[in-house]
C-alpha positions in Angstrom: 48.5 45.0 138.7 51.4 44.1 136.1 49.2 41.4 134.9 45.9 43.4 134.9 48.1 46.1 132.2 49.8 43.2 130.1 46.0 41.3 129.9 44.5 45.0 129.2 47.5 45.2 126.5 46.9 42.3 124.7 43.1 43.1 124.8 43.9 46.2 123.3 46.1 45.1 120.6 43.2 41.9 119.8 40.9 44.7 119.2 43.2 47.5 117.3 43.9 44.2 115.1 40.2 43.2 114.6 40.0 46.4 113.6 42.2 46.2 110.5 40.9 43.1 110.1 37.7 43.5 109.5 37.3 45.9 106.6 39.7 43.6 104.4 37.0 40.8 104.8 34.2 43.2 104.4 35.9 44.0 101.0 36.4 40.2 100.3 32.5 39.4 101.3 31.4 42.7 98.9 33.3 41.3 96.2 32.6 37.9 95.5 28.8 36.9 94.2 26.7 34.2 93.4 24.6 34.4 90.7 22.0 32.0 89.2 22.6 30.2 86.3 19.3 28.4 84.5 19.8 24.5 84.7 20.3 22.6 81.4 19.9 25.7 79.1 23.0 26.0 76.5 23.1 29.5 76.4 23.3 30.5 80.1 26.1 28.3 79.7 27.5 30.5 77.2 26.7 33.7 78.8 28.3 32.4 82.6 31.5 31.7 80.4 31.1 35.2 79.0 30.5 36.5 82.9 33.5 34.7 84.4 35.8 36.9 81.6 34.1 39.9 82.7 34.4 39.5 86.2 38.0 38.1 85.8 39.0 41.0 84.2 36.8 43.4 87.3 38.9 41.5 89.5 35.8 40.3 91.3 35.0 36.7 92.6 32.2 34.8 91.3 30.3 31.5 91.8 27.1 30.0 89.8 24.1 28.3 91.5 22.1 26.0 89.1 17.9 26.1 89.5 15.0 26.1 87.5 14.0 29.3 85.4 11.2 30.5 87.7 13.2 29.6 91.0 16.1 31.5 89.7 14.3 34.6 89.6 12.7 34.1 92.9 16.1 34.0 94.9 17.6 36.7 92.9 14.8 39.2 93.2 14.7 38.2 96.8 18.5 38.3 97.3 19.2 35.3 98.2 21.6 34.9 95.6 23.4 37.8 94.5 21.5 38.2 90.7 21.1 36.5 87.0 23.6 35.1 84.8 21.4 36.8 81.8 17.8 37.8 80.8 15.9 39.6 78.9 15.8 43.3 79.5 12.1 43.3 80.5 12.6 41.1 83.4 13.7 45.0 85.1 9.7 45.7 85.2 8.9 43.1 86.6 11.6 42.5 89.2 12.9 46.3 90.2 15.2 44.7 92.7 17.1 43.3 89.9 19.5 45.8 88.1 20.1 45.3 84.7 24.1 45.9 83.4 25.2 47.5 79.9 26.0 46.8 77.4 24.3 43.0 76.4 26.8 40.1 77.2 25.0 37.8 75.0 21.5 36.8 72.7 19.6 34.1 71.4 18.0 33.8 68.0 14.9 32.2 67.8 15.4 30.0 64.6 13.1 27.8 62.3 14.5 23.9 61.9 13.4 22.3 59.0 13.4 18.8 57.6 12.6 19.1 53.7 10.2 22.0 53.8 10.9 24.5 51.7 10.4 27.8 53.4 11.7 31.3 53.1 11.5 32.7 56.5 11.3 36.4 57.1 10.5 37.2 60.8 7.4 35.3 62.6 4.8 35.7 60.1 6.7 33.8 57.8 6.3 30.5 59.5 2.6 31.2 60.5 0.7 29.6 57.8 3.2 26.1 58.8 2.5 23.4 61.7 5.4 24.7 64.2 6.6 23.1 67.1 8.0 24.7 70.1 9.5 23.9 74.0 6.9 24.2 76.5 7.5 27.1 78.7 10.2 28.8 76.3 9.3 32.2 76.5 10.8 33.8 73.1 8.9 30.7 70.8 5.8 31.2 73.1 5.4 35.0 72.3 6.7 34.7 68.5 3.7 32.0 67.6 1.1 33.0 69.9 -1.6 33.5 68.0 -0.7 30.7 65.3 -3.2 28.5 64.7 -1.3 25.0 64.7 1.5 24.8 67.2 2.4 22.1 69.4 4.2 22.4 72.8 6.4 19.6 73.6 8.8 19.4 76.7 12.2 19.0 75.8 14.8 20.5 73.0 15.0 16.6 72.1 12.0 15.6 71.9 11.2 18.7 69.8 14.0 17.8 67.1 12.9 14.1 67.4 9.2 15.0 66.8 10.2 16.8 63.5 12.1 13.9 62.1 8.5 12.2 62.6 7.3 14.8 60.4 4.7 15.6 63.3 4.9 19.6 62.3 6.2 21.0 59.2 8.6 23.7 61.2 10.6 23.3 64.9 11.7 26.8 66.8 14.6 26.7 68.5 17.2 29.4 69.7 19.4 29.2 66.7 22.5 27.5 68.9 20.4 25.2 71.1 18.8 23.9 68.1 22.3 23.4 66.8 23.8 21.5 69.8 20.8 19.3 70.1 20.9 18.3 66.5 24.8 17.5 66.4 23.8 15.3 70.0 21.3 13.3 68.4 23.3 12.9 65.0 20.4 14.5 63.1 23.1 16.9 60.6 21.8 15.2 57.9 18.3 15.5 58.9 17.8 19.0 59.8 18.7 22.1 59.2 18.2 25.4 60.8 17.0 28.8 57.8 18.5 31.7 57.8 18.1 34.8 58.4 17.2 33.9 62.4 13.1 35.0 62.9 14.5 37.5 65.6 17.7 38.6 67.9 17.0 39.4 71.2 19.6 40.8 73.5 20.2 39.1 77.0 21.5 41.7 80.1 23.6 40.1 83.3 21.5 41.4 86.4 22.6 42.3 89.9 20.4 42.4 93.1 20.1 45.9 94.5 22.1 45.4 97.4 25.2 45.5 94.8 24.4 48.7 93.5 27.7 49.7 94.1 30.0 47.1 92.1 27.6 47.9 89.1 29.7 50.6 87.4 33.1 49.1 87.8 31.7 46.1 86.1 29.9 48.0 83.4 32.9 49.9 82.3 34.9 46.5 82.1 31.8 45.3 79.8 32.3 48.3 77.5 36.1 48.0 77.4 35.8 44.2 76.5 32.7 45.1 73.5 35.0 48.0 72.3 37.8 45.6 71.9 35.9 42.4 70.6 36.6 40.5 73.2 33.2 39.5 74.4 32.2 38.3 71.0 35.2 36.5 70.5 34.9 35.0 74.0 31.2 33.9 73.1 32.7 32.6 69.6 35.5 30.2 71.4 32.5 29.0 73.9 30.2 28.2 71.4 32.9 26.4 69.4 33.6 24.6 71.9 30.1 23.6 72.8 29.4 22.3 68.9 32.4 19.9 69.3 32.0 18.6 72.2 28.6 17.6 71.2 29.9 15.7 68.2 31.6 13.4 70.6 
């Protein structure tokens, strides 16, 4: 019997501790995430720099998972990862399982690249009456030209930059700091040059899956403290800077 109540005991005190236990690694599991990160695009590089900070400073643990654009919103939407380093705000109508955060973290600027064309650019229509080339499946330079009567889809940043040094369109759009990394890559400083003003800014939002409804004003209100104080933008400044250096090399 002296057994049966010390084995009883220890049960009891296995489960009193289990008990305490648990809820600390509920908290732990709750607040670590892994979100999807778009393979080989500069500025999701950017913007899961930006993220880190941000979630840093929430105190909340995060990983990135590296697929393809359209697979990336296919695990996210479905929750098998936990949401979307950045998109566009619209991606909310078509996904409603993905929650969109506030304020922006980050943009891209769809940009004209030029070789010896001279052009004044002022928004898409500006470039319409040109031969413009864009990346296949780029959403931003597919909506800005469609429409225009002479562009030409190629597959890769390079090979866009590369075609307009063979003069095979008059005009190359690229987001403004891709186009820039891709230039200073191939050693092309000399050969191309982005215009200025940008032919739009467009805005990109972190998303969360539903299921982490809850974290989604803590880390919000750790977004606005960082825009009110500068910090994002001079977090995305240092990245970038980084990023057009390293590409020198």
């Amino acid at each position: 019997m002296p057994a049966a109540t010390g084995s009883r005991r220890r049960w009891l005190k296995a489960c009193a501790g289990a008990c305490l236990l648990g809820p600390a690694l509920i908290t732990r599991a709750e607040t670590s995430v892994r979100i999807a990160r778009l393979d080989s695009v500069p500025d999701q590089a950017v913007g899961a720099e930006i993220l880190a900070a941000i979630y840093r400073r929430a105190g909340i643990g995060i990983t990135f998972v590296d697929l393809p654009a359209k697979r990336s919103l296919l695990e996210s939407s479905e929750g098998r990862v936990d949401g979307e380093v950045q998109r566009i705000l619209a991606v909310q109508d078509q996904y409603p399982s993905l929650i969109a955060l506030h304020p922006s973290i980050n943009f891209i600027e769809p940009t004209a690249f030029v070789t010896d064309a001279e052009l004044q650019v002022d928004g898409w229509p500006s470039i319409s009456g040109h031969s413009i080339g864009i990346v296949r499946g780029v959403g931003s330079s597919e909506r800005g030209t469609a429409g225009m009567s002479r562009v030409e889809a190629v597959t890769t940043m390079e090979q866009l930059m590369q075609s307009l040094v063979a003069k095979r369109f008059d005009v190359a759009v690229n987001d403004g700091f891709s186009g820039l990394l891709v230039i200073r890559r191939l050693k092309l400083q000399r050969s191309v040059r982005p215009l200025s003003p940008a032919l739009e800014h467009i805005p990109l939002y972190h998303f969360l899956h539903e299921r982490h409804r809850d974290l989604v004003p803590r880390i919000e209100k750790v977004m606005r403290e960082m825009q009110a104080s500068g910090e994002l933008e001079r977090v995305r400044q240092q990245v970038v800077a980084r990023m057009l250096k390293d590409a020198e090399r």
